[in-house]
C-alpha positions as CSV (number, residue, x, y, z in Angstrom):
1,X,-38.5,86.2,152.7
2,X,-36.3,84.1,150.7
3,X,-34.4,81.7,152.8
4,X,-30.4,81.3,151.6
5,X,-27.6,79.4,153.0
6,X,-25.1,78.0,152.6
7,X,-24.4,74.5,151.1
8,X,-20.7,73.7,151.8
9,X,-19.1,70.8,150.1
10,X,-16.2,68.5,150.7
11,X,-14.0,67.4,147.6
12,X,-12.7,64.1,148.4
13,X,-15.4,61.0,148.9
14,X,-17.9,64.1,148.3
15,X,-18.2,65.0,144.8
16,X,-15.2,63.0,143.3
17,X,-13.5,59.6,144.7
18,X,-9.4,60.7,144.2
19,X,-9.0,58.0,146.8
20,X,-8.2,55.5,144.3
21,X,-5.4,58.0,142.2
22,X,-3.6,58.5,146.0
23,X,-3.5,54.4,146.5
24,X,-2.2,53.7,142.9
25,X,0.6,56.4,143.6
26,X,1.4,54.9,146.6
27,X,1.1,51.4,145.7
28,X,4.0,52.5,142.5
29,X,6.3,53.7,144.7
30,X,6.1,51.0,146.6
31,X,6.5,47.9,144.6
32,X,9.6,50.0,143.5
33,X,10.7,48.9,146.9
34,X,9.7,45.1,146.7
35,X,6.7,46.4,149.2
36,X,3.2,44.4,148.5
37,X,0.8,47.6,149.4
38,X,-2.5,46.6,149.7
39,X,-6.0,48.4,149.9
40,X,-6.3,47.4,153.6
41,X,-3.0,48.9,154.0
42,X,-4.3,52.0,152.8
43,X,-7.1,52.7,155.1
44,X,-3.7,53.4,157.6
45,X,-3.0,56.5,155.1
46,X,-6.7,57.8,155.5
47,X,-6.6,61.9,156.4
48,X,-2.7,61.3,157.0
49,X,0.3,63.6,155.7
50,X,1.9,62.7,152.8
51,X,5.0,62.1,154.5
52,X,3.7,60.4,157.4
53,X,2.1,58.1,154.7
54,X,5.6,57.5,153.0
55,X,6.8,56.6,156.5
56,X,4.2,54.0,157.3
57,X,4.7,52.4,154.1
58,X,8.3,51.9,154.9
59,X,8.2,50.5,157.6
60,X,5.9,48.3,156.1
61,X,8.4,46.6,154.8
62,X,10.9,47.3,157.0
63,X,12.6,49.5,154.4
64,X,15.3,52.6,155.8
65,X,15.8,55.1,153.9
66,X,18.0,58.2,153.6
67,X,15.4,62.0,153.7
68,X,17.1,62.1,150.3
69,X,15.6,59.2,149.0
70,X,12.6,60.3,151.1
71,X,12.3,63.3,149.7
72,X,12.6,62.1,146.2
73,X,9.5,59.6,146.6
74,X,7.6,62.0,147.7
75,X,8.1,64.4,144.9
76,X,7.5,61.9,142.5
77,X,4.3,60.2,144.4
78,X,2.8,63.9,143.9
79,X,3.7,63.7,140.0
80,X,2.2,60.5,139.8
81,X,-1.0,61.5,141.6
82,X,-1.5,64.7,139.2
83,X,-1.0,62.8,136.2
84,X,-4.0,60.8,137.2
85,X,-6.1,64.0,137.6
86,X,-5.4,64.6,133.8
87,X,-7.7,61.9,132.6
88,X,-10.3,63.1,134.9
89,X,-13.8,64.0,133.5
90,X,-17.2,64.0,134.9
91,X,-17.6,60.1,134.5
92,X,-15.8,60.6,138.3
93,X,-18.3,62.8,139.9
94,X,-20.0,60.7,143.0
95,X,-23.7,59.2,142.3
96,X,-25.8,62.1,142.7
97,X,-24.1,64.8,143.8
98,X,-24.8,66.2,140.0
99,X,-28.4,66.5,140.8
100,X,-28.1,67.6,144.2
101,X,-26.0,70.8,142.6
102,X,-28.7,71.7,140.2
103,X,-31.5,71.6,142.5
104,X,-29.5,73.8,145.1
105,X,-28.7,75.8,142.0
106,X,-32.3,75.9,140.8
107,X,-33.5,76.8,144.7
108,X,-31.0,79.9,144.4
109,X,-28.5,78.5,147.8
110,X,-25.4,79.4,148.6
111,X,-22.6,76.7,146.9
112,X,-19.5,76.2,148.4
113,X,-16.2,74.0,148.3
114,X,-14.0,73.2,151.8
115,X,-11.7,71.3,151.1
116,X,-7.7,70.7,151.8
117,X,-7.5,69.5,148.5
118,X,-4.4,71.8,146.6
119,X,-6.1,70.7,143.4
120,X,-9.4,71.2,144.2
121,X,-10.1,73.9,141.4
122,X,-8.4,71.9,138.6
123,X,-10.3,69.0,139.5
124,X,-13.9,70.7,139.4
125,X,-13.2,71.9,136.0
126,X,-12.2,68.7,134.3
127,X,-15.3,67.5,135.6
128,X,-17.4,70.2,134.6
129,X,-19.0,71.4,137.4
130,X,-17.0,74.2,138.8
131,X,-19.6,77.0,137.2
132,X,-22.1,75.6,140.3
133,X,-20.0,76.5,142.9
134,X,-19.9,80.1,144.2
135,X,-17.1,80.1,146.4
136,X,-14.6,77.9,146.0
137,X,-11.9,77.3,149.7
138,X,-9.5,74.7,148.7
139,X,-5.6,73.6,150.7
140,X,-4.2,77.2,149.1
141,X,-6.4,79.3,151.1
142,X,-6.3,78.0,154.7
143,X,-3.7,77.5,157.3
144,X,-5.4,75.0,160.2
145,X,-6.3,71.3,158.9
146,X,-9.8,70.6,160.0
147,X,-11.4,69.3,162.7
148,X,-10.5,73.2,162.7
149,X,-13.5,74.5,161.0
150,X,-11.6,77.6,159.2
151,X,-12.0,76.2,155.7
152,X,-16.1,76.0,156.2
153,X,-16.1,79.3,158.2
154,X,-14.4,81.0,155.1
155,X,-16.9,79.4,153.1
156,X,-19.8,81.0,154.6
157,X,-17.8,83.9,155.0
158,X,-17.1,84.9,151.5
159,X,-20.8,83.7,150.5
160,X,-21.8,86.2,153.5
161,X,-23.9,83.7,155.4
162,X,-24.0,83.3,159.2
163,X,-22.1,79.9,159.9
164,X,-25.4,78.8,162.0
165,X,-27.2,78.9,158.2
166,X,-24.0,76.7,156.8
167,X,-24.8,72.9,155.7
168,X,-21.7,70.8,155.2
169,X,-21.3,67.7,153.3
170,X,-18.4,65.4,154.6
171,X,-17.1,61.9,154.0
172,X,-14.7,62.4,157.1
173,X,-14.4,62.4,160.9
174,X,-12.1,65.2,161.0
175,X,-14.5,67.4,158.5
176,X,-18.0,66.3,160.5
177,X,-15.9,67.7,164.0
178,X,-14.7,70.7,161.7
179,X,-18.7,71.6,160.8
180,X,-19.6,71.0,164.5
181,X,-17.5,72.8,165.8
182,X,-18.3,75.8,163.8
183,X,-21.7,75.7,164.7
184,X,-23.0,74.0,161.1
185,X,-25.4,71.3,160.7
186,X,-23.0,68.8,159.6
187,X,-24.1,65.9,156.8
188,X,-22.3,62.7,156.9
189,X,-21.4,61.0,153.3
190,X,-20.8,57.0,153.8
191,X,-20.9,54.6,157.1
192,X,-23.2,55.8,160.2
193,X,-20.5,53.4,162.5
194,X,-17.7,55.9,161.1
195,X,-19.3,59.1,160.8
196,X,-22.0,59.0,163.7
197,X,-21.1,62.5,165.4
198,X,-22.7,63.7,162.1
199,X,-26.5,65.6,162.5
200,X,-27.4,63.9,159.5
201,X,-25.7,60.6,157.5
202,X,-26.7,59.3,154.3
203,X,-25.1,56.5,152.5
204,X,-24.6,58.6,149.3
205,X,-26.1,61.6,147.4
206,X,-28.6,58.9,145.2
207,X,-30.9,58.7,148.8
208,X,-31.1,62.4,149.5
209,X,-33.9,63.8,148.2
210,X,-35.9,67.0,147.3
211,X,-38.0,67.1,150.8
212,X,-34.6,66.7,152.5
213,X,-33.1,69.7,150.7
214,X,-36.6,72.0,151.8
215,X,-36.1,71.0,155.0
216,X,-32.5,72.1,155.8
217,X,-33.2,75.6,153.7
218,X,-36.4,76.4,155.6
């Protein structure tokens, strides 16, 4: 009997690093303001709101400002952010994650996408992978935030695999809770000190290997 599951992927500090496009946005609208935003002062904006975000930067700098002008920033950190995404191409996909795709591919498993990403589906195809993925669960599709696990249950849902035969891939604490909550062996992506409620934590996709793979399908 052919064993199938279901390989569910986070988008963010998974496959692609947008990270970096939300920090230079930020950091724009910011030394608009006379604010020196820094990458330490990032890590406070880390699986935060967008307008929480703005409101932590102001205060910052100790700036007040009117929802108008609040409103206004926000719109245009969004632009800002999207016009990033239009240079994007598959120079930005993570160290292997390309070859952890193909052999998931070749081994006939389930591929999905969880993510709370609004642009995930844009973003997989200007970097040219978003043939691999089966199912694809992005920010349109989903109404809880995770560490509800909706976005990974609708995963394994549409691919019509029991969530106990779901394998996520996350970078964050929220998304590790959200798989083990919903009964998935969850994968951590980055530091073991961060994401240590994970089953499983490598540093990146470059040190997981075929055997690994075999392992969680059989």
């Amino acid at each position: 009997m052919h064993n199938k599951k279901a390989f569910i992927f986070d988008l963010d500090g998974v496959i692609v690093d947008t990270a970096k496009y939300h920090f230079l946005a930020w950091q724009k609208i910011a030394k608009a303001l006379n604010i020196n935003f820094t990458h330490e002062n990032n890590e406070l904006l880390k699986g935060v709101s967008r307008v929480r975000s703005l409101d932590i930067i102001l205060e910052l700098g100790n700036v007040q400002a009117s929802q108008e002008d609040k409103d206004k920033w926000l719109i245009q950190k969004n632009e800002d952010y999207l016009s990033y995404l239009v240079d994007m191409d598959e120079s930005e996909i993570l160290p292997g994650v390309f070859k952890t795709l193909q052999l998931l591919k070749e081994k006939n498993q389930g591929i999905a996408l969880g993510s709370a990403s609004k642009n995930a589906r844009p973003i997989l195809e200007k970097t040219g992978i978003i043939s691999y993925f089966d199912v694809i669960v992005d920010g349109n599709d989903v109404t809880n935030a995770k560490p509800d696990p909706e976005v990974f249950l609708k995963a394994a849902q549409l691919l019509n695999i029991d969530p106990k035969d779901a394998i996520v891939f996350e970078d964050s604490v929220a998304g590790i809770q959200a798989a083990n909550i919903g009964g998935m062996v969850s994968v951590g992506i980055g530091e073991e000190t961060i994401l240590h409620e994970a089953q499983y934590i490598f540093k990146d996709f470059t040190v997981i290997d075929e055997s690994f793979i075999d392992k969680l399908i059989h």
